[in-house]
C-alpha angles and dihedrals in degrees: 000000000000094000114077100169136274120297124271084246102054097084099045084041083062088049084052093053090051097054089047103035103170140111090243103054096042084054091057090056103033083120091059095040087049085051104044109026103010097057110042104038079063091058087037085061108042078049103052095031088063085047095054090040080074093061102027105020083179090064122125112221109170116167096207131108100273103017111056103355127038139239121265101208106079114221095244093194103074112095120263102009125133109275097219098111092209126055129230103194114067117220126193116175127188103206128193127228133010097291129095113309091229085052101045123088102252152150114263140172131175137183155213148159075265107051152335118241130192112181127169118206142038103314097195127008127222112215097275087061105047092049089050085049104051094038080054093051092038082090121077104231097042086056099046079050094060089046098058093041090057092052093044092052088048088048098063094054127019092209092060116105142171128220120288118248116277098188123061091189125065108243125229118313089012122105127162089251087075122093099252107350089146084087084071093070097066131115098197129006115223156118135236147161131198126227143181099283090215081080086090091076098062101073093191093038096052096047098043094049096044084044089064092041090054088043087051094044089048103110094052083049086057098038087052094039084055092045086048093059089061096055110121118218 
């Protein structure tokens, strides 16, 4: 296995980044971001992406900037974003099927100097997806399917959890007489559990514990992929 961990300085290098967040001081330590973040999150995810290919073999892992991994510099001009230009939690995302990568079911970590997350599904839907998922979970037994994959996967482990609701009406089609239509009143549909970011370090150990809380999230993977098919261009 070619990827032993990240190093024991890239957290307090991200708390670092947090204290100088600005485009002149990260300039003056590329070297040390490309050494302890850049490079290892691309062997982190040629690693983990053959693991997932075990469970998923349609799964995208890609360890490039935009595909895999994500930029570090954060695009300051959308509204409402937060203004820092770098960031200092580190995402990579292994995403199934040929649409976007955001909108399509996938695995998914990310990681600070705060926390480590590893979440499995679509975190927020453009429009496309949410109206794939609600036209999904329109049907009865698709939504009473969601609804017992989301207690099962709560069931194997007490500290998973799934996205809070984002919408407080039912949208269209959608009434509280129905079994489960809270389900309607999310904004994103997906798992996740938060672990010791110092877990990183540990190459094996991180591999091997996201491994069984992908293998434990897998049937939401498969239920979102499935919504995601049905999105209309």
């Amino acid at each position: 296995m070619e990827f032993k961990g990240f190093s024991k300085k890239t957290l307090p290098f991200l708390s670092d980044i947090k204290k100088n967040n600005n485009k002149e001081w990260f300039e003056a330590h590329k070297p040390e971001y490309e050494r302890l973040i850049l490079n290892p999150s691309r062997l982190f995810v040629v690693e983990m992406g053959e693991h997932l290919q075990a469970l998923v073999p349609t799964i995208n892992a890609e360890p490039k900037i935009n595909k895999s991994l994500y930029r570090i510099y954060r695009d300051t001009r959308r509204m409402g974003v937060n203004k820092a230009p770098i960031k200092h939690r580190i995402g990579v995302i292994f995403w199934q099927g040929n649409t976007k990568r955001m909108q399509s079911s996938s695995f998914y970590m990310h990681f600070s100097p705060e926390e480590l997350m590893v979440a499995v599904g679509v975190r927020w839907f453009e429009k496309p997806m949410l109206d794939a998922f609600r036209e999904t979970i329109l049907n009865d037994a698709k939504r009473d399917e969601l609804a017992h994959i989301l207690t099962t996967v709560k069931s194997k482990d007490a500290s998973y959890t799934h996205l809070e609701k984002g919408y407080v009406r039912y949208p269209k089609g959608f009434s509280a007489e129905m079994s489960n239509a809270d389900l309607s009143l999310y904004k994103g549909m997906a798992t996740f559990k938060t672990l010791d970011p110092r877990l990183i370090e540990d190459g094996e150990k991180l591999i091997e514990t996201l491994y069984k809380i992908y293998e434990d999230m897998l049937p939401l993977q498969q239920f979102m992929y499935e919504v995601s098919l049905k999105i209309k261009e």
